[in-house]
N, C-alpha and C positions, 0 to 999 in steps of 0.2 A: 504494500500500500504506500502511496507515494506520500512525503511530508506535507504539512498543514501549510509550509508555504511557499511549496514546489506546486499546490494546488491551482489554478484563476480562480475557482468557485468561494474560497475561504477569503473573508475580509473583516479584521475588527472595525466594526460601525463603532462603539462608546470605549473607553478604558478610564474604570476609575484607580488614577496613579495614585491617590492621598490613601487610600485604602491600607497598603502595605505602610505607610507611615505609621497613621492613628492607630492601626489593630496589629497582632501577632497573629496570621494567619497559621491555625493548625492543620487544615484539611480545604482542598475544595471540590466541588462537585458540578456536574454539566446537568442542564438542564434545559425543558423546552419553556417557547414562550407562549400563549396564548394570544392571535394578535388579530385585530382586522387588517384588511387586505391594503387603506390606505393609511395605516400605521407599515405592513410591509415597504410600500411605495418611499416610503418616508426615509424609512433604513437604510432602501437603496442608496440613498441621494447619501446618508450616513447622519443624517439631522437629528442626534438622540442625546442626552446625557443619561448618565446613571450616577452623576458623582454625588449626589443627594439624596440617593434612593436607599432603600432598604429592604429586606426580605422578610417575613413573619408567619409562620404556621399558625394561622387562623381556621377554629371550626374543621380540621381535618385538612384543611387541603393550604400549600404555599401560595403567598399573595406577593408581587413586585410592589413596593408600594412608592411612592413619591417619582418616579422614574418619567425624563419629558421625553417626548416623541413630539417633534414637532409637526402642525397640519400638514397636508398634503394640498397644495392648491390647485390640482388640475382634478381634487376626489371630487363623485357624486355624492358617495358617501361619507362626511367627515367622520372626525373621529375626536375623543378629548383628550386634552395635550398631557394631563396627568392624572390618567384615573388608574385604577388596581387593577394590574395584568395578571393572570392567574399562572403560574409556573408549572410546568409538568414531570412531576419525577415516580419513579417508580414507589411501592407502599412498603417498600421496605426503607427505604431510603430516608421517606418522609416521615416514619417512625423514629430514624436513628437524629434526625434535623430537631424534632419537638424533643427529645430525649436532653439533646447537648443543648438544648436553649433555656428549658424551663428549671432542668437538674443542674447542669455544671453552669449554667450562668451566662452562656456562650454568645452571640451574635451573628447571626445572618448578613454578611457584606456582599453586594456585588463586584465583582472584581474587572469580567470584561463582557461587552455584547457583540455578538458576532455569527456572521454566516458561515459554515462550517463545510468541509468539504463537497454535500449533498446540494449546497443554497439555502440549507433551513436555519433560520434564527436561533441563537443558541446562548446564553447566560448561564457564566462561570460564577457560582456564588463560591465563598470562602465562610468558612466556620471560624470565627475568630474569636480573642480577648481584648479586649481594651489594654488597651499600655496606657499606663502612666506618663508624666510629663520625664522623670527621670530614664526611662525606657528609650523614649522620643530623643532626648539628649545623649543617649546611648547609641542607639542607630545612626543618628548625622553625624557621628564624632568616630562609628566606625567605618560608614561610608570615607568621611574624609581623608581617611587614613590612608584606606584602600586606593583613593585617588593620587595620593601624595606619593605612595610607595609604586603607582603604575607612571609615575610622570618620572621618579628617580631611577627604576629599571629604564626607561628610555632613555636617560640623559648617559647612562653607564653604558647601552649597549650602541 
């Protein structure tokens, strides 16, 4: 099977980069979206955020919740620019999601939106923790590091 992006059909439409900041991503998982056709239309063009959005195991079934998809202006049919997209994952899954959220405390982040090898819309959520501010201070200071020590291998080689 060829890579994800050796693919033409694969294209990240949204990525939320703060993500990996704010949260410690323990796990993530792929999943389908629930969309009308000129919310599709929309994606094409790539007009979506997720950086605001959320995930929540309501009532048995995952909801996208705050997530914008901009109008479609040549639709018959609009659509709402922020309403609750219903997420599709299998029921084993969706057992193990309400488990880490309600019991260990966990969080639902979306990480990226995207058409996946097939053409079909696909949202990567991540199971995360909140970090701390000292966490946050931790991560940018070992980023920098890593930057500092890839600029002095260059200067040496």
């Amino acid at each position: 099977m060829a890579k994800a992006k050796d693919n033409p059909n694969y294209k990240v439409i949204a990525e939320n980069r703060r993500a990996r900041y704010d949260y410690a991503i323990e796990d993530d998982i792929e999943c389908g979206v629930q969309l009308y056709g000129s919310e599709v239309k929309s994606l094409r063009v790539a007009q979506a955020n997720i950086a605001e959005s959320y995930a929540a195991v309501e009532e048995g079934e995952l909801w996208l919740v705050n997530s914008y998809i901009a109008p479609y202006d040549r639709a018959m049919f609009g659509h709402e620019e922020r309403r609750r997209r219903k997420l599709l994952v299998k029921q084993r899954e969706l057992a193990r999601l309400w488990n880490d959220t309600q019991r260990k405390g966990m969080t639902l982040v979306p990480l990226v939106l995207y058409f996946n090898h097939k053409g079909i819309a696909k949202l990567k959520i991540g199971i995360a923790k909140g970090k701390k501010v000292a966490d946050k201070r931790e991560t940018s200071a070992k980023r920098d590091w890593d930057r500092q020590k890839q600029r002095l291998l260059k200067e040496h080689n």
